[in-house]
C-alpha positions as CSV (number, residue, x, y, z in Angstrom):
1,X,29.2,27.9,2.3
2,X,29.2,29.3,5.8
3,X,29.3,27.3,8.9
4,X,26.2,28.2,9.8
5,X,24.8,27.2,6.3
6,X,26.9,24.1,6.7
7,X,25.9,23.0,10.1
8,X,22.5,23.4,9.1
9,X,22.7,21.1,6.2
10,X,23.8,18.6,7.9
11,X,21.5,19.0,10.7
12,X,18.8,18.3,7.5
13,X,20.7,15.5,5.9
14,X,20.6,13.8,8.9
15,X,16.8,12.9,9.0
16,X,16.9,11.9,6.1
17,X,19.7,9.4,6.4
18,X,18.1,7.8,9.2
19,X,15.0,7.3,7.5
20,X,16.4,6.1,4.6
21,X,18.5,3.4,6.9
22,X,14.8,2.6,8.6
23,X,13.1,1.9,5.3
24,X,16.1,-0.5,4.4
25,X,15.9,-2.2,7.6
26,X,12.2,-2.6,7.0
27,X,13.0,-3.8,3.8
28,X,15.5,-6.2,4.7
29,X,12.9,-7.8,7.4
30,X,9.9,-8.2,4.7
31,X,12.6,-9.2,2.0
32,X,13.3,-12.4,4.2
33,X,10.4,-13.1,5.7
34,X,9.2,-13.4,2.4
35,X,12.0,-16.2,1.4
36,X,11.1,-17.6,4.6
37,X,7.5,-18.2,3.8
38,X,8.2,-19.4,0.0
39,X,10.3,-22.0,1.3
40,X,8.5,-23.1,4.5
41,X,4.5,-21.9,4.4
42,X,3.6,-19.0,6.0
43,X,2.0,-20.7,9.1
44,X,5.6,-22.6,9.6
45,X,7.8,-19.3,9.7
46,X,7.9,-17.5,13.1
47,X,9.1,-14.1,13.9
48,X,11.9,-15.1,15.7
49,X,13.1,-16.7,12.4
50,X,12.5,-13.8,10.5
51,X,14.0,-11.8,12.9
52,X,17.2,-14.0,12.9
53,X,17.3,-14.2,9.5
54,X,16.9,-9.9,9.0
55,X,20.0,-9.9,11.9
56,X,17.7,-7.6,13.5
57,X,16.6,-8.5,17.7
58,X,13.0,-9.7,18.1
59,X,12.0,-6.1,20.1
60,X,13.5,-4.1,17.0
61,X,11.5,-6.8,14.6
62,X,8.3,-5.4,16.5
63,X,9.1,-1.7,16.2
64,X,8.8,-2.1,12.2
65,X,5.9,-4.3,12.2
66,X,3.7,-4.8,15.6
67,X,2.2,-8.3,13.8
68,X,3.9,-11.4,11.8
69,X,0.5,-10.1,9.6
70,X,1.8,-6.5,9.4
71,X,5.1,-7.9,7.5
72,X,2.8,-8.5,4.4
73,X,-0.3,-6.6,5.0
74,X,1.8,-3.2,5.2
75,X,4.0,-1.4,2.4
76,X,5.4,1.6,1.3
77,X,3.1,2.6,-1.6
78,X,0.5,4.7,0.9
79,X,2.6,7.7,1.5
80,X,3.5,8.0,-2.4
81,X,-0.1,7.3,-3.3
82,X,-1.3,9.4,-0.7
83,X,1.0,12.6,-1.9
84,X,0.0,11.4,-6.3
85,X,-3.7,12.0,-4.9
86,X,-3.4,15.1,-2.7
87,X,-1.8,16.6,-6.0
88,X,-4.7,16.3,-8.2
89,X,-7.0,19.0,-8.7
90,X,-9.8,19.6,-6.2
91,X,-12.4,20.1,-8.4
92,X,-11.6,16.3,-10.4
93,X,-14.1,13.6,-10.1
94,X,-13.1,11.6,-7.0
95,X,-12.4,8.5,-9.2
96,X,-10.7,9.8,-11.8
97,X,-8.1,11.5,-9.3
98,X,-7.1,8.2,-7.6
99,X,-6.8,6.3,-11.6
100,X,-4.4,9.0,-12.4
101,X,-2.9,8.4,-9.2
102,X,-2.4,4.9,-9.5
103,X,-1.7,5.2,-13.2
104,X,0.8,8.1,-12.6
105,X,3.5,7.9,-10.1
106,X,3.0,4.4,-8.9
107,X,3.0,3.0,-12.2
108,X,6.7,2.4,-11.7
109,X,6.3,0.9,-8.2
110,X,4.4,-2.0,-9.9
111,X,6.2,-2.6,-12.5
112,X,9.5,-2.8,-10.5
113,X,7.9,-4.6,-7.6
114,X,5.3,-6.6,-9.4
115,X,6.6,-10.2,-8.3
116,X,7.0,-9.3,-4.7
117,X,3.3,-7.8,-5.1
118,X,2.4,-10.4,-6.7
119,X,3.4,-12.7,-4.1
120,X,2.3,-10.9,-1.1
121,X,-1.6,-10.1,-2.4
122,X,-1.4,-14.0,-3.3
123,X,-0.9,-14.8,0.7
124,X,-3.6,-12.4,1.5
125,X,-5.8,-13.9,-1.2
126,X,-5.5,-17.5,0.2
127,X,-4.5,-17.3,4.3
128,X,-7.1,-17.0,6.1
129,X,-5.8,-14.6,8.9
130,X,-4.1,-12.0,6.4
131,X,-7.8,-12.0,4.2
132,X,-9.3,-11.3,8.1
133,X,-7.1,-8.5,8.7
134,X,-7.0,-7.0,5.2
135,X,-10.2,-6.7,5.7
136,X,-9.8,-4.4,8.3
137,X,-7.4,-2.3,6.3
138,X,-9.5,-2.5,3.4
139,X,-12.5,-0.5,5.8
140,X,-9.6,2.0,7.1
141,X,-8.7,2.7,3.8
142,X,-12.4,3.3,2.7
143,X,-12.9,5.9,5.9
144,X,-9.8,7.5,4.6
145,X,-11.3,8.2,0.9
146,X,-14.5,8.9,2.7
147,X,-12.2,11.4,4.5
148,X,-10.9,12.9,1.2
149,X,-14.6,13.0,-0.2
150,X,-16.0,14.8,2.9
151,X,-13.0,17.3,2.2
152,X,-13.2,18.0,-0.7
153,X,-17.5,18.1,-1.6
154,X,-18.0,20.2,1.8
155,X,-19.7,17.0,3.6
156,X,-20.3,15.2,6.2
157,X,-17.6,12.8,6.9
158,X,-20.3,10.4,8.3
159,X,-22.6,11.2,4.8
160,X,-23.3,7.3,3.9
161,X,-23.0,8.0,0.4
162,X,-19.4,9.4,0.4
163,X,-18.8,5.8,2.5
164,X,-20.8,3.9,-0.5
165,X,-18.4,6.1,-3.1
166,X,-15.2,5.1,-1.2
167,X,-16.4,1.2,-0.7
168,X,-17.6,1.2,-4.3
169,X,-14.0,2.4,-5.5
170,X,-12.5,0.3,-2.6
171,X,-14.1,-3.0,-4.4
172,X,-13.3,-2.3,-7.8
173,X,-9.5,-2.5,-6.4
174,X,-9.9,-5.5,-4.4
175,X,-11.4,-7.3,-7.7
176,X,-9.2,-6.0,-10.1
177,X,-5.9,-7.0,-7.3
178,X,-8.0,-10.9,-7.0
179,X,-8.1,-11.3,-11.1
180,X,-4.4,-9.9,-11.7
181,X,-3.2,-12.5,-9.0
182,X,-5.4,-15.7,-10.1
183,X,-4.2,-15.2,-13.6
184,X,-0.5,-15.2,-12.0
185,X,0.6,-11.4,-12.5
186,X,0.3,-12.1,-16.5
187,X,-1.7,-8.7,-17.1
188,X,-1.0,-5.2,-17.1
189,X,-1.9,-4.6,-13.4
190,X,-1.8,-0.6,-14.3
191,X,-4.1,-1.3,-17.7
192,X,-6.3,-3.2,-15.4
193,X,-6.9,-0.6,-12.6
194,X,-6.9,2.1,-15.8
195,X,-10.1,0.2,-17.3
196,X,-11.9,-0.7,-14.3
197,X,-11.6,3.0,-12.4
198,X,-12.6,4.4,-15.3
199,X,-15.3,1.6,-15.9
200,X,-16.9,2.5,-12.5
201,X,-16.5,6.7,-12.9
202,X,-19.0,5.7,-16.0
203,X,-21.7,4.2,-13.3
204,X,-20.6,0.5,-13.8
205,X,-22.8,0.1,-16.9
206,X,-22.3,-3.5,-18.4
Protein backbone atom coordinates (compact mmCIF):
# COMPACT_ATOMS: atom_id res chain seq x y z
CA UNK A 1 0.00 0.00 0.00
CA UNK A 2 1.20 3.46 -0.90
CA UNK A 3 1.30 6.38 1.36
CA UNK A 4 -1.17 8.02 -0.18
CA UNK A 5 -3.45 4.81 -0.08
CA UNK A 6 -2.39 4.56 3.53
CA UNK A 7 -2.96 8.06 4.63
CA UNK A 8 -6.26 7.87 3.20
CA UNK A 9 -7.29 4.91 5.08
CA UNK A 10 -6.70 6.21 8.06
CA UNK A 11 -8.14 9.43 7.36
CA UNK A 12 -11.47 6.87 6.82
CA UNK A 13 -10.91 4.80 9.86
CA UNK A 14 -10.92 7.66 11.79
CA UNK A 15 -14.76 8.56 11.63
CA UNK A 16 -15.50 5.60 12.22
CA UNK A 17 -13.54 5.15 15.42
CA UNK A 18 -15.02 8.18 16.81
CA UNK A 19 -18.35 7.24 16.22
CA UNK A 20 -18.02 4.03 17.47
CA UNK A 21 -16.40 5.56 20.87
CA UNK A 22 -19.76 8.05 20.76
CA UNK A 23 -22.19 5.16 20.60
CA UNK A 24 -20.29 3.47 23.66
CA UNK A 25 -20.36 6.54 25.52
CA UNK A 26 -24.04 6.77 24.82
CA UNK A 27 -24.33 3.43 25.81
CA UNK A 28 -22.56 3.64 28.94
CA UNK A 29 -24.84 6.72 30.01
CA UNK A 30 -28.32 4.82 29.21
CA UNK A 31 -26.72 1.49 30.65
CA UNK A 32 -26.51 3.36 34.16
CA UNK A 33 -29.13 5.37 34.14
CA UNK A 34 -30.99 2.42 33.76
CA UNK A 35 -29.43 0.72 37.08
CA UNK A 36 -30.10 3.94 38.52
CA UNK A 37 -33.80 3.92 37.94
CA UNK A 38 -34.22 0.05 38.83
CA UNK A 39 -32.77 0.68 42.08
CA UNK A 40 -34.22 4.17 43.04
CA UNK A 41 -37.55 4.99 40.74
CA UNK A 42 -37.24 6.91 37.84
CA UNK A 43 -38.58 10.25 39.40
CA UNK A 44 -35.65 9.81 42.33
CA UNK A 45 -32.66 9.60 39.78
CA UNK A 46 -31.31 12.92 38.49
CA UNK A 47 -29.06 13.62 35.70
CA UNK A 48 -26.38 14.65 37.66
CA UNK A 49 -26.41 11.16 39.14
CA UNK A 50 -26.42 9.56 35.98
CA UNK A 51 -23.90 11.69 34.77
CA UNK A 52 -21.63 10.79 37.82
CA UNK A 53 -22.24 7.51 37.63
CA UNK A 54 -21.48 7.29 33.32
CA UNK A 55 -18.01 9.47 34.54
CA UNK A 56 -19.11 11.61 31.89
CA UNK A 57 -19.60 15.90 32.90
CA UNK A 58 -23.24 17.05 33.07
CA UNK A 59 -22.66 19.37 29.63
CA UNK A 60 -21.33 16.20 27.82
CA UNK A 61 -24.46 14.18 29.56
CA UNK A 62 -26.63 16.83 27.49
CA UNK A 63 -24.86 16.50 24.11
CA UNK A 64 -25.99 12.70 24.02
CA UNK A 65 -29.39 13.23 25.26
CA UNK A 66 -30.89 16.98 25.58
CA UNK A 67 -33.77 15.36 28.25
CA UNK A 68 -33.44 12.84 31.40
CA UNK A 69 -36.69 11.61 28.95
CA UNK A 70 -34.50 11.27 25.91
CA UNK A 71 -32.20 8.66 27.91
CA UNK A 72 -35.16 6.07 27.46
CA UNK A 73 -37.26 7.49 24.88
CA UNK A 74 -34.25 7.35 22.23
CA UNK A 75 -32.23 4.22 20.85
CA UNK A 76 -30.30 3.03 18.18
CA UNK A 77 -32.73 0.80 16.31
CA UNK A 78 -33.98 3.86 13.89
CA UNK A 79 -31.03 4.22 11.62
CA UNK A 80 -30.88 0.19 11.19
CA UNK A 81 -34.58 0.11 10.75
CA UNK A 82 -34.60 2.98 8.62
CA UNK A 83 -31.75 1.48 6.08
CA UNK A 84 -33.87 -2.65 6.48
CA UNK A 85 -36.91 -0.35 5.06
CA UNK A 86 -35.26 1.85 2.40
CA UNK A 87 -33.92 -1.62 1.03
CA UNK A 88 -37.17 -3.19 0.25
CA UNK A 89 -38.61 -2.96 -3.04
CA UNK A 90 -40.49 0.13 -4.07
CA UNK A 91 -43.22 -1.41 -5.58
CA UNK A 92 -44.07 -3.70 -1.97
CA UNK A 93 -47.07 -2.98 -0.02
CA UNK A 94 -46.18 -0.36 2.56
CA UNK A 95 -46.85 -2.76 5.40
CA UNK A 96 -45.46 -5.67 4.31
CA UNK A 97 -41.98 -3.70 3.80
CA UNK A 98 -41.76 -2.47 7.37
CA UNK A 99 -42.79 -6.46 8.80
CA UNK A 100 -39.87 -7.66 6.81
CA UNK A 101 -38.11 -4.89 8.22
CA UNK A 102 -38.70 -5.52 11.60
CA UNK A 103 -38.73 -9.31 11.09
CA UNK A 104 -35.36 -9.16 9.15
CA UNK A 105 -32.43 -7.28 10.41
CA UNK A 106 -33.75 -6.15 13.74
CA UNK A 107 -34.85 -9.51 14.62
CA UNK A 108 -31.44 -9.89 16.31
CA UNK A 109 -31.57 -6.40 18.08
CA UNK A 110 -34.52 -7.79 20.07
CA UNK A 111 -33.54 -10.85 20.87
CA UNK A 112 -30.14 -9.56 22.16
CA UNK A 113 -31.63 -6.52 23.81
CA UNK A 114 -35.03 -7.76 24.79
CA UNK A 115 -34.62 -7.22 28.70
CA UNK A 116 -33.31 -3.75 28.34
CA UNK A 117 -36.31 -3.18 25.85
CA UNK A 118 -38.30 -4.70 27.89
CA UNK A 119 -37.51 -2.50 30.69
CA UNK A 120 -37.40 0.69 28.95
CA UNK A 121 -41.09 0.40 26.97
CA UNK A 122 -42.18 -0.73 30.63
CA UNK A 123 -41.19 2.97 32.00
CA UNK A 124 -42.89 4.55 29.08
CA UNK A 125 -45.91 2.37 29.51
CA UNK A 126 -46.36 3.38 33.18
CA UNK A 127 -44.59 7.14 33.80
CA UNK A 128 -46.58 9.50 33.03
CA UNK A 129 -44.02 12.11 31.41
CA UNK A 130 -42.16 9.42 29.08
CA UNK A 131 -46.02 8.14 27.78
CA UNK A 132 -46.51 12.32 27.16
CA UNK A 133 -43.46 12.56 25.22
CA UNK A 134 -43.67 9.22 23.37
CA UNK A 135 -46.40 10.37 22.23
CA UNK A 136 -44.85 12.97 20.46
CA UNK A 137 -42.36 10.61 18.94
CA UNK A 138 -44.92 8.23 18.19
CA UNK A 139 -46.65 11.36 15.73
CA UNK A 140 -42.99 12.10 14.35
CA UNK A 141 -42.55 8.71 13.49
CA UNK A 142 -46.07 8.50 11.81
CA UNK A 143 -45.06 11.91 9.54
CA UNK A 144 -41.99 9.99 8.68
CA UNK A 145 -43.95 6.81 7.16
CA UNK A 146 -46.34 9.26 5.80
CA UNK A 147 -43.10 10.69 4.31
CA UNK A 148 -42.08 7.20 2.86
CA UNK A 149 -45.77 6.65 1.61
CA UNK A 150 -45.94 10.13 -0.13
CA UNK A 151 -42.57 8.87 -1.76
CA UNK A 152 -43.07 6.11 -2.85
CA UNK A 153 -47.21 6.28 -4.28
CA UNK A 154 -46.36 9.81 -6.00
CA UNK A 155 -48.57 11.76 -3.25
CA UNK A 156 -49.14 14.28 -1.36
CA UNK A 157 -47.27 14.26 1.77
CA UNK A 158 -50.19 16.12 3.44
CA UNK A 159 -52.81 13.25 1.58
CA UNK A 160 -54.80 12.33 4.98
CA UNK A 161 -54.95 8.94 4.01
CA UNK A 162 -51.23 8.17 3.74
CA UNK A 163 -51.34 9.90 7.60
CA UNK A 164 -54.38 7.36 8.44
CA UNK A 165 -52.03 4.33 6.71
CA UNK A 166 -48.91 5.48 8.85
CA UNK A 167 -51.16 5.95 12.25
CA UNK A 168 -52.93 2.73 11.43
CA UNK A 169 -49.44 0.82 11.23
CA UNK A 170 -48.17 3.23 14.01
CA UNK A 171 -51.02 1.67 16.46
CA UNK A 172 -50.66 -1.83 15.58
CA UNK A 173 -46.96 -1.27 17.03
CA UNK A 174 -47.83 0.58 20.04
CA UNK A 175 -50.45 -2.43 20.93
CA UNK A 176 -48.40 -5.18 19.98
CA UNK A 177 -45.10 -3.24 22.24
CA UNK A 178 -48.16 -2.66 25.44
CA UNK A 179 -49.22 -6.64 25.27
CA UNK A 180 -45.52 -8.03 24.93
CA UNK A 181 -44.59 -5.82 28.03
CA UNK A 182 -47.88 -6.53 30.36
CA UNK A 183 -47.30 -10.14 29.80
CA UNK A 184 -43.50 -9.50 31.05
CA UNK A 185 -41.46 -10.01 27.67
CA UNK A 186 -42.74 -13.81 27.80
CA UNK A 187 -43.67 -13.79 23.92
CA UNK A 188 -41.98 -13.82 20.79
CA UNK A 189 -41.87 -9.97 20.41
CA UNK A 190 -40.78 -10.62 16.48
CA UNK A 191 -43.83 -13.40 16.06
CA UNK A 192 -45.99 -10.87 17.55
CA UNK A 193 -45.15 -7.82 15.19
CA UNK A 194 -45.08 -10.83 12.31
CA UNK A 195 -48.82 -11.60 13.00
CA UNK A 196 -50.27 -8.31 13.75
CA UNK A 197 -48.51 -6.41 10.52
CA UNK A 198 -49.58 -8.90 8.58
CA UNK A 199 -53.04 -9.03 10.35
CA UNK A 200 -53.53 -5.32 9.48
CA UNK A 201 -52.03 -5.56 5.52
CA UNK A 202 -55.22 -8.03 5.44
CA UNK A 203 -57.67 -4.93 6.45
CA UNK A 204 -57.90 -5.84 10.19
CA UNK A 205 -60.66 -8.38 9.54
CA UNK A 206 -61.56 -10.14 12.93
Amino acid sequence: MSTKETSTAAAVSVPGLRERKKVQTRQRIRREAYRLVAEQGYDATTVDQIAAAADVSRSTFFRYFPTKEDVVLTDEYDPAFGEALEARPADEPIVESIRHALTGSLAHVFAADSAELLFRNRLIFTIPALRARAMDEQLRTQDGIAALLAQRTGRDPADLELSCVAAAIIGVSTAVMRHWVQRGGAEDLVDLYDRHLDFLSHGLRL
